[in-house]
C-alpha positions as CSV (number, residue, x, y, z in Angstrom):
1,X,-48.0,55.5,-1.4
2,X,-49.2,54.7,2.1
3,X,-52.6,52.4,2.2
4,X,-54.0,55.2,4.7
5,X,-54.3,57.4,2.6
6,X,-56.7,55.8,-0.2
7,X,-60.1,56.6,0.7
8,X,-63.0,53.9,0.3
9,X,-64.0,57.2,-2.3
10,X,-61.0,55.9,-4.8
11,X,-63.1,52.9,-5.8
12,X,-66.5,54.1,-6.5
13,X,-69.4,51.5,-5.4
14,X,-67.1,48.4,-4.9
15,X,-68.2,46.7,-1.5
16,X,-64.8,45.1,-0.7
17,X,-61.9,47.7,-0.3
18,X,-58.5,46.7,-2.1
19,X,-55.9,48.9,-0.9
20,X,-52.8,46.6,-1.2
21,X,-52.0,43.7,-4.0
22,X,-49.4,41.0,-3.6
23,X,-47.7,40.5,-7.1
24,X,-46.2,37.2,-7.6
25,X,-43.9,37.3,-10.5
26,X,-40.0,36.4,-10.9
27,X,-39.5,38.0,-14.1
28,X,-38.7,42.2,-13.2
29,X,-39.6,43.6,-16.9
30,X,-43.4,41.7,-16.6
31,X,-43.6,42.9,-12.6
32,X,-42.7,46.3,-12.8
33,X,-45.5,46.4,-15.9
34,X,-47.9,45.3,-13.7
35,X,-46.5,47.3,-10.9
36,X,-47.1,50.4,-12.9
37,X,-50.7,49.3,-14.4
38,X,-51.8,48.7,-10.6
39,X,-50.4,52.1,-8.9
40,X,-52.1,54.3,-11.9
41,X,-55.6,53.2,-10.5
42,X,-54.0,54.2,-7.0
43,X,-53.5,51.0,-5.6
44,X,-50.0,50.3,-3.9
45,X,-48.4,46.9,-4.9
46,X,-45.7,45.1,-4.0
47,X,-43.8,42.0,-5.7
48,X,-42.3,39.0,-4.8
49,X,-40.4,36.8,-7.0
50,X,-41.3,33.2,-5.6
51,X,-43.5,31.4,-2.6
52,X,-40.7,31.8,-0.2
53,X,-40.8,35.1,0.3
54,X,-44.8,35.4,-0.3
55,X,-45.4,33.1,2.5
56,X,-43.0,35.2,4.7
57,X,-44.3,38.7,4.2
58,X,-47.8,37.1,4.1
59,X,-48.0,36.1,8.4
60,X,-46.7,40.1,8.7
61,X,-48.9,42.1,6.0
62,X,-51.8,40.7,4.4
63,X,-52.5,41.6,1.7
64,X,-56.3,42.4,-0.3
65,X,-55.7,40.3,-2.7
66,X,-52.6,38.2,-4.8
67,X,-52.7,38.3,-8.3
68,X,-50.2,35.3,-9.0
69,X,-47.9,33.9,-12.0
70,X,-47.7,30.3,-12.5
71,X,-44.4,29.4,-13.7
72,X,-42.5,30.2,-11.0
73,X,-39.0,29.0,-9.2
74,X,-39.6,26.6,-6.9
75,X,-42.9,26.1,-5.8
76,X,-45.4,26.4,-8.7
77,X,-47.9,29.5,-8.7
78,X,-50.6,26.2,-8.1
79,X,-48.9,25.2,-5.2
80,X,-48.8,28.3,-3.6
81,X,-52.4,29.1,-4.2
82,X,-53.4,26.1,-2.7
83,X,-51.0,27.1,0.4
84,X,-52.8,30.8,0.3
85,X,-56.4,29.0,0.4
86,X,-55.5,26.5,2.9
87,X,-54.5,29.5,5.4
88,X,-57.2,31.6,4.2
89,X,-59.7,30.7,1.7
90,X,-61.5,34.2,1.7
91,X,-58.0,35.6,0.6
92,X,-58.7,36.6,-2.8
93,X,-56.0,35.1,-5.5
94,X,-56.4,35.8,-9.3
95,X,-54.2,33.9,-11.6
96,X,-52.3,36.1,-14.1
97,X,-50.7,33.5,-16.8
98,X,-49.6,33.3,-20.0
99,X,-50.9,29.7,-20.1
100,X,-54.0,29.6,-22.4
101,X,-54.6,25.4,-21.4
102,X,-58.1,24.5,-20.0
103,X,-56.6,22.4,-17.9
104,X,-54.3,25.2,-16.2
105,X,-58.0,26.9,-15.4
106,X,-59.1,23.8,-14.5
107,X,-56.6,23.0,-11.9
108,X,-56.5,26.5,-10.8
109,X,-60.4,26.4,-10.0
110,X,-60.1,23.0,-8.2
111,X,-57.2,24.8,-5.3
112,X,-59.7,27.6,-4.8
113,X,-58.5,30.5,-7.5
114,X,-61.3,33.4,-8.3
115,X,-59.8,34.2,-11.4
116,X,-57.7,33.7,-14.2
117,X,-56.9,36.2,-16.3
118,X,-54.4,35.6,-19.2
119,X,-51.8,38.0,-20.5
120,X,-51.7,39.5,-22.8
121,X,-54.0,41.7,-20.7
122,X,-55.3,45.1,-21.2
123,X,-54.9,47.0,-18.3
124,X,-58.2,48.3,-17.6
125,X,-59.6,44.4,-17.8
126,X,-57.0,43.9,-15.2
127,X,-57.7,46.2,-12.9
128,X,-61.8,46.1,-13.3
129,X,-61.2,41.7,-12.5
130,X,-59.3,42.4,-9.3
131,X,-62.2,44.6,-8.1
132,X,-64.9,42.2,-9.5
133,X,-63.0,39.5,-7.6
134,X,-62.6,41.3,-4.5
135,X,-66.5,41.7,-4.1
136,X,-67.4,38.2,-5.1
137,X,-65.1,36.6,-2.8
138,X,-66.4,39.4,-0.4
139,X,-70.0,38.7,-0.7
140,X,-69.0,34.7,-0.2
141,X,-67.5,35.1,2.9
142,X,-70.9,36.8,4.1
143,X,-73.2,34.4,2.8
144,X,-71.3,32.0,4.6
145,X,-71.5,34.0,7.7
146,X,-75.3,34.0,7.2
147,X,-75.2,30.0,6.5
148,X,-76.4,31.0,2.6
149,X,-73.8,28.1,1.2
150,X,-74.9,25.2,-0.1
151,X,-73.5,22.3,-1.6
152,X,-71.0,19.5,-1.5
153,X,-67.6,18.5,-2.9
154,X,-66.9,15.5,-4.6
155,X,-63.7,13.9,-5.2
156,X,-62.2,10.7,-5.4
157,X,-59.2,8.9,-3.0
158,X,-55.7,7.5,-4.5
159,X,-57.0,3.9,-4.3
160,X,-60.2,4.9,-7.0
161,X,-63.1,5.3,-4.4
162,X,-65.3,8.2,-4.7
163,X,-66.1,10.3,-1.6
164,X,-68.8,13.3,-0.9
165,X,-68.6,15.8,2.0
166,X,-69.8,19.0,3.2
167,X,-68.5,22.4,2.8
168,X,-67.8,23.0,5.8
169,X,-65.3,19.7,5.7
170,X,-63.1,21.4,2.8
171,X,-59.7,21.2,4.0
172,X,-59.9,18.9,6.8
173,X,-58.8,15.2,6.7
174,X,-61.0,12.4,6.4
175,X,-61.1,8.7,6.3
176,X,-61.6,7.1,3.3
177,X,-64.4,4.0,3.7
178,X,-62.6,1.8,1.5
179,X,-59.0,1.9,2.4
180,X,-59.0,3.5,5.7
181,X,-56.9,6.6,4.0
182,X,-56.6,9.5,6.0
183,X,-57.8,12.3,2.6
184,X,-58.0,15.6,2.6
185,X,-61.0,17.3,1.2
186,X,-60.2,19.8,-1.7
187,X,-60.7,23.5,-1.4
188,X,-62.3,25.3,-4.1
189,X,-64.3,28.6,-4.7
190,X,-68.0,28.4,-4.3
191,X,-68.1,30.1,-7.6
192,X,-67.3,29.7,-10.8
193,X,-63.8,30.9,-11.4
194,X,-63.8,34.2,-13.6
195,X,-61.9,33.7,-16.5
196,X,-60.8,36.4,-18.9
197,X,-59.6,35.2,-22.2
198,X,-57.0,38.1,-23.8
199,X,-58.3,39.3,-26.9
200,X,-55.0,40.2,-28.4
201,X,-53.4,37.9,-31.0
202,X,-51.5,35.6,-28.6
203,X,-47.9,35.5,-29.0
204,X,-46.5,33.0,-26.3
205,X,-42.6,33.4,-25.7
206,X,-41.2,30.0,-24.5
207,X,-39.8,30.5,-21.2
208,X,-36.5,28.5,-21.3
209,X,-37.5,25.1,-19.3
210,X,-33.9,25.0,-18.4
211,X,-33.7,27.4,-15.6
212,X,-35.9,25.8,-13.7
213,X,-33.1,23.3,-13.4
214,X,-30.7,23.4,-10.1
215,X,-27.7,21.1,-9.5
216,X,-26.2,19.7,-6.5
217,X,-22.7,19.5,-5.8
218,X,-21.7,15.7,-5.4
219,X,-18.6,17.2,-3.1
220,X,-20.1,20.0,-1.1
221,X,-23.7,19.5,-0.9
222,X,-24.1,23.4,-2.9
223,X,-27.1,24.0,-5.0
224,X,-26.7,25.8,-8.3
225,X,-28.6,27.2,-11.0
226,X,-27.9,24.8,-14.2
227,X,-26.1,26.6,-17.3
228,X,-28.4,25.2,-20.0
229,X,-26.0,26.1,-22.8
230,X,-23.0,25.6,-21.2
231,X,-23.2,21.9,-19.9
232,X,-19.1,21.7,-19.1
233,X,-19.5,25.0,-17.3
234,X,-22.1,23.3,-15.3
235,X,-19.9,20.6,-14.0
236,X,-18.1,23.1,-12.1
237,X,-19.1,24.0,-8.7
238,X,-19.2,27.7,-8.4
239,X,-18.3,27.5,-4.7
240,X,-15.9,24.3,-3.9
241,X,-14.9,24.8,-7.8
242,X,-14.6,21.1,-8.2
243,X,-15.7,19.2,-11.2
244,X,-18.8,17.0,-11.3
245,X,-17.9,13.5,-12.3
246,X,-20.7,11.2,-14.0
247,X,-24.5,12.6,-14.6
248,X,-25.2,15.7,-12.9
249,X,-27.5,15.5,-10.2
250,X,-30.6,17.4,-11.1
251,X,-32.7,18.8,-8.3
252,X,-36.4,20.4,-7.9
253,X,-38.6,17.7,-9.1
254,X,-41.3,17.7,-10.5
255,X,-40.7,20.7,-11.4
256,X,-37.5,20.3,-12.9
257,X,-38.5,16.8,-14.6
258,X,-41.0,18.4,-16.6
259,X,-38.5,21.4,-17.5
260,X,-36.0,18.5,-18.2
261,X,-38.4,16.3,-20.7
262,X,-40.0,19.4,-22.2
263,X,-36.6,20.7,-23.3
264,X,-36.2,17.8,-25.8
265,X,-32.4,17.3,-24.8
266,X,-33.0,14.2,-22.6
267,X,-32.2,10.8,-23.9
268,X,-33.0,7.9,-21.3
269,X,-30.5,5.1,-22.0
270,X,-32.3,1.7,-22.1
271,X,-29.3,-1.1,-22.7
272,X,-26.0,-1.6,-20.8
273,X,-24.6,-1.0,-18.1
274,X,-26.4,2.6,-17.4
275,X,-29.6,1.6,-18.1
276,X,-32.3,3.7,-16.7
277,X,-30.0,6.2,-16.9
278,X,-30.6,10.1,-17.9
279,X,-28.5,11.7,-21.0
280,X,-28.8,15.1,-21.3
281,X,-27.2,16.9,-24.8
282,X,-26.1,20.4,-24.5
283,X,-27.8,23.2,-26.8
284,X,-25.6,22.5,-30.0
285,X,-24.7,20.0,-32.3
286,X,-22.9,16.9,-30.7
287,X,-21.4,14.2,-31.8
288,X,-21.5,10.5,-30.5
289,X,-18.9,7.9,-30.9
290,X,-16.4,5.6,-29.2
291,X,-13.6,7.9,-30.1
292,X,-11.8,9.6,-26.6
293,X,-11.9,12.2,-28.4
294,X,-15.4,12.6,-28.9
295,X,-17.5,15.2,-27.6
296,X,-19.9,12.4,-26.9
297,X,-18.2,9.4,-25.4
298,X,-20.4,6.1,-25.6
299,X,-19.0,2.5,-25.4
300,X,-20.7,-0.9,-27.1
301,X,-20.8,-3.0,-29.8
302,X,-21.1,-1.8,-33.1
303,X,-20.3,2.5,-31.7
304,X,-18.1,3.7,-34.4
305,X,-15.2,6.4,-33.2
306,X,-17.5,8.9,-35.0
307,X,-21.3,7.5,-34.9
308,X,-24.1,10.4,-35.5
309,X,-23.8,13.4,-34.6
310,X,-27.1,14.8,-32.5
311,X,-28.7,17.8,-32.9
312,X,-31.7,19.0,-30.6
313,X,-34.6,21.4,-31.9
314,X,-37.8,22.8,-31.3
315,X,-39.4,19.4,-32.5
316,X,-37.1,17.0,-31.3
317,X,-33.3,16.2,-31.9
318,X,-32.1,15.8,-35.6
319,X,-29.7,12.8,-36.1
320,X,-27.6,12.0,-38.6
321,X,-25.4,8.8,-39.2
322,X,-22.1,9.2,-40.2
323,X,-21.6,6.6,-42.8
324,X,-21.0,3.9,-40.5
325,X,-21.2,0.2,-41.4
326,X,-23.6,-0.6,-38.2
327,X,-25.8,2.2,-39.4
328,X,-28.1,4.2,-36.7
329,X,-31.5,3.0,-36.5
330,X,-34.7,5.2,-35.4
331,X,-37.6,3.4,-34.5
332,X,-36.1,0.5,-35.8
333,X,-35.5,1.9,-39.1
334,X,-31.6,2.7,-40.2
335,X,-31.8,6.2,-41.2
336,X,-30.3,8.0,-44.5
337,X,-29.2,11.6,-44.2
338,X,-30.7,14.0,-41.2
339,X,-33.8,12.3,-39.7
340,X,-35.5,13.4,-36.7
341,X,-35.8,11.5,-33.5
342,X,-39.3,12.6,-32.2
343,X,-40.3,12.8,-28.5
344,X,-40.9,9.3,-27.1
345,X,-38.9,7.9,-30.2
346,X,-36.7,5.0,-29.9
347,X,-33.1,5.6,-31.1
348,X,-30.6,2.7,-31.7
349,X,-26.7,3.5,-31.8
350,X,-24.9,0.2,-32.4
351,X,-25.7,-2.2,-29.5
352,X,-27.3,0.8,-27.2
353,X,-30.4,1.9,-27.6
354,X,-32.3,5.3,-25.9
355,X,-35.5,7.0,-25.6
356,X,-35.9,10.9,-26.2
357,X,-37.8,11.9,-23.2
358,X,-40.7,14.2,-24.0
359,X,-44.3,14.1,-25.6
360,X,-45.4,14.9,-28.9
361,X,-48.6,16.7,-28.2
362,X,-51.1,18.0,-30.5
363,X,-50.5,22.3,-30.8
364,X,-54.5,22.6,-30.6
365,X,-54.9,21.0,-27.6
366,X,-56.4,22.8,-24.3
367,X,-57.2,19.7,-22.2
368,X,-55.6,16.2,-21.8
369,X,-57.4,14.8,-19.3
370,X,-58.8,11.1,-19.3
371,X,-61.7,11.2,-21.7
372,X,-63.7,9.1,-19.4
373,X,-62.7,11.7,-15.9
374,X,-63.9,14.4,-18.5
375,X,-67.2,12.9,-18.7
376,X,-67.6,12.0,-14.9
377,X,-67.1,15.3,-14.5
378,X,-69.1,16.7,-17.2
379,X,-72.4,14.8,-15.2
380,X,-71.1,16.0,-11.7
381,X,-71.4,19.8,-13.2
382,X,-75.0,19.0,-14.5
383,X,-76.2,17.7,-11.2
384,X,-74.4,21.3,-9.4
385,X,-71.2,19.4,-8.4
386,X,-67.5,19.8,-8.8
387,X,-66.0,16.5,-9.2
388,X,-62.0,16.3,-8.8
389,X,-60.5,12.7,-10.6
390,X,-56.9,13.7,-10.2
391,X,-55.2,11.5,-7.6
392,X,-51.6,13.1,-8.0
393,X,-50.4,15.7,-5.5
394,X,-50.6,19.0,-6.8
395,X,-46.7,19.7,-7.4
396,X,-47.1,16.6,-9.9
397,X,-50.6,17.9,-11.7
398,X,-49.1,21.6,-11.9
399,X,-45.9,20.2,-13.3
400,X,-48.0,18.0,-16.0
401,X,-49.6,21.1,-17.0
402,X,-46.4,23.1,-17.7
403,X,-45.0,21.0,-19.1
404,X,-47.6,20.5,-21.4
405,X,-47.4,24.3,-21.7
406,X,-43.7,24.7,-22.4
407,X,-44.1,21.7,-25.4
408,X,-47.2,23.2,-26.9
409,X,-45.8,27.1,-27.0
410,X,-42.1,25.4,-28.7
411,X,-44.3,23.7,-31.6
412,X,-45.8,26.7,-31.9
413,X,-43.3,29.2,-32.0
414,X,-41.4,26.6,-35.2
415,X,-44.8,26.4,-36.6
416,X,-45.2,30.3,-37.2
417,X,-41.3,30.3,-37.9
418,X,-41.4,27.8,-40.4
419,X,-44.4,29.5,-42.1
420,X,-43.0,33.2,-42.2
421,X,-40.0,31.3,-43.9
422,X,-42.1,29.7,-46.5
């Protein structure tokens, strides 16, 4: 449907005209849904799978608004928003998530969003937010042409010390009076963000973590998707079709770090010679011993030929020992039968010893913010403010909330499993 021929008539009173909508979403069975949902109410819409190819089409056809997933290859839906305000902050940009987190809406509001609308979504709320976004951010661009914006933004510089400026300074660089920093001024929308809660029963599906993970070839430099089931196959190059020798070389942080500690498959060696060293478990039951023939090959003092076997789930990885005379310790404590080695839980196999990367985070949580930035920022919104505590770039602080996302929805999901069961 050509944009031409959609009369300023198709949307009744609205004040801003939205002809065109940028869809940002990688997965084809949720795009083409919302594909559908937008051309009913005669409004043409095109998607794009990641940032790459938004920020190409965007310098050749911009659109009237971009309604914008946040788990996303590559960049981050956050990161892009913050590129599409940047450019363009009266660019409207809704967020369309399955992440129900107050902190997702909180960073989302501090890179500029207008809204942020979680799915499930009905699609008449859908469509009346884009238009009710459309005219507020319409109706802020012309109080700012009339010099009705008032205001300030407050943040805070890496090295602690808070900083005030104008409106007009949002996005530009400026020095910082106590450590001569050069800082750049956040973005954000001069009004609060719409949010619009889904009033269906929420059912999140955990999107596998794992192919968010890319490998690089140690012989030819190629970068391929990870096989998360299928470690062995993912040793093999599909292009030079040699073997990867040693750890595989994961790429994409921090992206990929939080995919890679949210899968709870990551044990961090902390002894020996690999110390520091990342061990990641394939999607099965493995065992560990000294043994050459052992799926899991591990060398020390006290590693039987057939150790524990390791198994990862939902909550963390299940470990049993195998009857051997050094025992296998968790948290310092030898262990009798199938125990489970929680996120952040220390786990001793003869002379080595490893961490299982990941956090155990409470299922009820929306927030997990500093309690004393919460505050702070509680009596910056009293006095009319917007105070923004968060000295980590913005790939880091969208990758914190993910993966805070992906390890909330997984407890979740065994939660409501292990209930239906009982």
């Amino acid at each position: 449907m050509a944009r031409d021929d959609i009369q300023s008539g198709d949307i009744g009173g609205q004040r801003a005209v939205v002809r065109y909508v940028m869809v940002v979403d990688d997965d084809a069975e949720s795009a083409r849904e919302t594909k559908g949902t937008l051309e009913k109410a005669k409004l043409e819409a095109k998607v794009f799978k990641d940032g790459g190819q938004v920020h190409g089409s965007l310098s050749l056809d911009r659109p009237d608004l971009v309604l914008l997933k946040l788990i996303l290859p590559g960049e981050s839906g956050f990161e892009i928003c913050e590129r599409l305000k940047k450019q363009d902050r009266f660019l409207p940009v809704v967020i369309y998530s399955e992440i129900e987190l107050e902190a997702a809406q909180n960073l989302a509001a501090k890179l500029g969003a207008d809204a942020y609308i979680l799915k499930p979504c009905q699609p008449e709320t859908l469509v009346a937010t884009i238009r009710e976004v459309a005219d507020i951010v319409w109706d802020r661009q012309a109080d700012e042409r009339e010099g009705k914006e008032k205001g300030e933004i407050q943040f805070r510089c890496k090295c602690g010390h808070r900083m005030k400026e104008k409106l007009e300074n949002r996005g530009k660089l400026v020095t910082c009076s106590q450590c001569q920093a050069m800082v750049q001024v956040p973005e954000r929308a001069m009004h609060d963000m719409l949010v619009k809660l889904s009033d269906a029963a929420h059912a999140n599906a955990l999107d596998d973590p794992m192919r968010f993970l890319s490998v690089k070839c140690q012989h030819c430099g190629t970068y391929y998707k990870l096989f998360s089931n299928d470690l062995e196959k993912a040793r093999t190059c599909p292009k030079c079709q040699k073997r990867q020798i040693g750890a595989l070389s994961i790429i994409g942080a921090p992206l990929s770090r939080a995919a890679l500690a949210s899968s709870l498959r990551v044990l961090r060696i902390l002894s020996g010679q690999l110390k520091g060293k990342k061990l990641m478990l394939p999607d099965r039951e493995i065992t560990l011993g000294s043994d050459r023939s052992c799926p899991l090959k591990q060398y020390g003092e006290g590693i039987a030929p057939q150790h524990c076997t390791l198994k990862p789930t939902p909550l963390g990885i299940l470990v049993n020992d195998l009857n051997t005379p050094a025992g296998t310790f968790i948290d310092n404590v030898r262990i009798t039968g199938e125990t489970l080695l929680e996120p952040g839980g220390l786990l001793k196999v003869g002379s080595m010893l490893y961490r299982l990367i990941g956090q155990n985070r409470d299922v009820n949580s929306t927030n997990f913010y500093d309690p004393k930035q919460a505050k702070a920022q509680q009596k910056a919104a009293e006095k009319g403010v917007k105070l923004f505590l968060s000295d980590k770039p913005t790939a880091e602080e969208a990758a914190d909330v993910i993966q805070a996302h992906w390890d909330i929805v997984r407890k979740k999901s065994t939660m409501s499993t292990d209930s239906a069961e009982e």
